[in-house]
N, C-alpha and C positions, 0 to 999 in steps of 0.2 A: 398349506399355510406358508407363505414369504416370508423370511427372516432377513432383516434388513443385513446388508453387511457393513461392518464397524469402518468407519472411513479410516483412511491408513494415514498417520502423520509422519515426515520426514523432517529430520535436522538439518538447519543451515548446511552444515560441513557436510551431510549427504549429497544435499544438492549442488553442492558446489564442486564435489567430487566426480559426481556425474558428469558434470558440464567439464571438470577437467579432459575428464576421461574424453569426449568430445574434441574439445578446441585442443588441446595438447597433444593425445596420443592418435589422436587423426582416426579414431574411431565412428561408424558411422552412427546413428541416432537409434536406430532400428537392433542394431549392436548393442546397444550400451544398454537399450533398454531392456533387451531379453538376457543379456547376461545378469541385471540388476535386478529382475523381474519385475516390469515397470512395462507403461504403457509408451509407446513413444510418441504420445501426443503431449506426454508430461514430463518427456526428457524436449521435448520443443518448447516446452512453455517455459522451463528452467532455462532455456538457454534465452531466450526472449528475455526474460527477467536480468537475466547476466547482462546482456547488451546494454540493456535500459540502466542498468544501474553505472554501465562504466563510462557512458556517453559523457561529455563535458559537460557543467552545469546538472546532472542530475542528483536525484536527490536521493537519498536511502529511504526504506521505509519507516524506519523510525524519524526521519525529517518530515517525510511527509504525513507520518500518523500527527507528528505536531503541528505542521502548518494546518492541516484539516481544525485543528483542535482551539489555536489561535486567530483562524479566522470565523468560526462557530464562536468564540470568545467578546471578538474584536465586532461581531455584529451586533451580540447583547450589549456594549457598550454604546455602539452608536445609538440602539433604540431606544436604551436609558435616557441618554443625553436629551435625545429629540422630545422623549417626555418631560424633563428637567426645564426644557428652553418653551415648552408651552405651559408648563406649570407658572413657570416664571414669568411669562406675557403678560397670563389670567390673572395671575397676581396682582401686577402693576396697573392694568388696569380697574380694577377691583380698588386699590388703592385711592385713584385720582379722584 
């Protein structure tokens, strides 16, 4: 019988320590990860994530959990609307 194994969560400041460890101490990826016991396809995704996040104009992930959130928002408004302005048409004409 397979027993799943429990997927492993890390803290911000882990991951960010890792990738110090990396860009800072000029350790290689392969390093960091077997010293931290990690894979090194996830001290490469850390450090992907680093980049992305320090680029000009980028956004954090808590920016982006909310623009995803305001434009999921910003579209049930629009669809509202558009039902609003044919409710209103049907209306008017219904009146005349």
């Amino acid at each position: 019988m397979t027993t799943k194994r429990k997927r492993r969560e890390f803290t911000p400041e882990f991951k960010a320590e890792a990738v110090k460890l990396v860009v800072a101490e000029g350790l290689s990826r392969a390093e960091v990860a077997r010293d931290l016991g990690l894979s090194p396809s996830m001290v490469s995704r850390w450090l992907e994530q680093a980049e992305k996040s320090r680029a000009p104009g980028a956004l954090s992930s808590e920016e982006r959990t909310e623009l995803k959130r305001l434009r999921r928002e910003n579209k049930v408004l629009r669809t509202e609307r558009e039902i609003l302005k044919k409710a209103a048409a049907f209306f008017a004409k219904e009146s005349l």
